[in-house]
N, C-alpha and C positions, 0 to 999 in steps of 0.2 A: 654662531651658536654651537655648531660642532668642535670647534677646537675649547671652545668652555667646557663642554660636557666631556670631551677627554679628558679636561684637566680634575673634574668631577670623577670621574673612573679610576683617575692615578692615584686620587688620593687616596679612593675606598678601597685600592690593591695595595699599594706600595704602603700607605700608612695601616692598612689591615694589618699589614705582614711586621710592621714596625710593632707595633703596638703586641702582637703576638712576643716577640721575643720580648719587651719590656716587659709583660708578664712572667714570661718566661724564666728570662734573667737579669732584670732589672736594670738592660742596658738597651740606649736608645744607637744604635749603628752611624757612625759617619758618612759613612757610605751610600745607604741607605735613605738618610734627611739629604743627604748632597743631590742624589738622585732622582730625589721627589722635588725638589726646591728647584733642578734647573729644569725636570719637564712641566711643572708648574708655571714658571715662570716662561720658557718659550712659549707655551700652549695658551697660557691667558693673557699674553705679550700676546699673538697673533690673533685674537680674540677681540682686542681691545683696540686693534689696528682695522682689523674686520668690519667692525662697528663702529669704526669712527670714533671712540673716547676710549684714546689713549691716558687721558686722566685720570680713568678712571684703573687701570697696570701702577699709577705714577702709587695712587692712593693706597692701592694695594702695597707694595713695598714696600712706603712709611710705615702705616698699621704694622705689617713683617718687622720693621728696626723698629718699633717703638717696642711690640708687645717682647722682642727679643730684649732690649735693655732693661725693659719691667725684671723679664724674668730672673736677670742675671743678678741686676739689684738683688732680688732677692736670695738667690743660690749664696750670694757674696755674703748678705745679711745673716743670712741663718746657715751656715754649712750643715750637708747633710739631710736638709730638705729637699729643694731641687736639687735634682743635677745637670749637669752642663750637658746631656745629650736633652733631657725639657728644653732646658733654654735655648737649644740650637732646632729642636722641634715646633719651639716659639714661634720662631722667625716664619718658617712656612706654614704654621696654623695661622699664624697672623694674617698672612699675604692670603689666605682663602676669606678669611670674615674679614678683611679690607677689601676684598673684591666685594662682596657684600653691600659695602658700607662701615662710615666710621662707628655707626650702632650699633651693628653685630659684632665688631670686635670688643666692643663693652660685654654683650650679653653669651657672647661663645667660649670668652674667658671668663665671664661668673660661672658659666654653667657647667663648664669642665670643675672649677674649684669645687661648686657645689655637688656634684656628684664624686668628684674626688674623695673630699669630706665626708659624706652621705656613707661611702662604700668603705671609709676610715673607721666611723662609728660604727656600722656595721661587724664588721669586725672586730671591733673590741667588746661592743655587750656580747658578741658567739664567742668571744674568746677565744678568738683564731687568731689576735696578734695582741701586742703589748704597745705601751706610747713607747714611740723610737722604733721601732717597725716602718722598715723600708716600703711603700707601696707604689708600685709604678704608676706614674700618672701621663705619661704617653697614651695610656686608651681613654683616658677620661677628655686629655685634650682634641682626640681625633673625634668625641663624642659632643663637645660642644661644638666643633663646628658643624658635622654633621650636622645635628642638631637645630641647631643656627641657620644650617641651609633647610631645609626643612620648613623650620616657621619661617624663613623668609621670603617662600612660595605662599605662603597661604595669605 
């Protein structure tokens, strides 16, 4: 339980800090997703070892490469929508709502989208940007899994 609840802490620092500069400046750090993705990965790796369901790290992962190919499909499909630091953000939002379950990886990626959107329209009726306006969506995805994790205590 304690090396889960680190991996719970690293997100809300290391992705705080992430999502800070994608606000910032519209760029999501290699460095950065590299570094949250391998203490992630140890910490819910030894977690999952801890508790006897290793299957449940395996599950984790998939969700990670699944929701990472979604997203790339799409970066590929639409240039200029995502970018390739989202889609490498994917991968480790993924591997947190795959530790969840494969149904919070459903609902942690609508919810990010949907607040994505939400905070897109937003901004266009204030007229504080135009369609083709770049809006970073690194905090919307740390916000659906947060999110996600959250109702998935109650």
């Amino acid at each position: 339980m304690i090396l889960e609840t680190l991996a719970w802490v690293a997100l809300v620092l290391i992705g705080g800090v992430l999502a800070r500069i994608d606000i910032r400046e519209h760029r999501l750090p290699n460095r950065g997703i590299a570094l949250l993705g391998a203490v992630c990965l140890i910490l819910l790796g030894g977690a999952a070892l801890a508790e006897h369901e290793p299957a449940r790290v395996l599950r984790a992962v998939a969700c990670g490469i699944l929701l990472f190919v979604v997203l790339l499909v799409m970066a590929v499909a639409a240039p200029g929508g995502l970018g390739m630091g989202d889609v490498k953000f994917g991968l480790v939002t993924g591997i947190f709502l795959g530790w969840l379950g494969w149904t919070w990886l459903w609902w942690g990626t609508l919810l990010a989208f949907m607040l994505g959107g939400a905070w897109a329209m937003a901004l266009l009726a204030g007229r504080r940007a135009e369609p083709g306006s770049r809006i970073p969506f690194g905090p919307f995805m740390l916000a659906g899994v947060l999110l996600s994790a959250g109702l998935s205590i109650v």
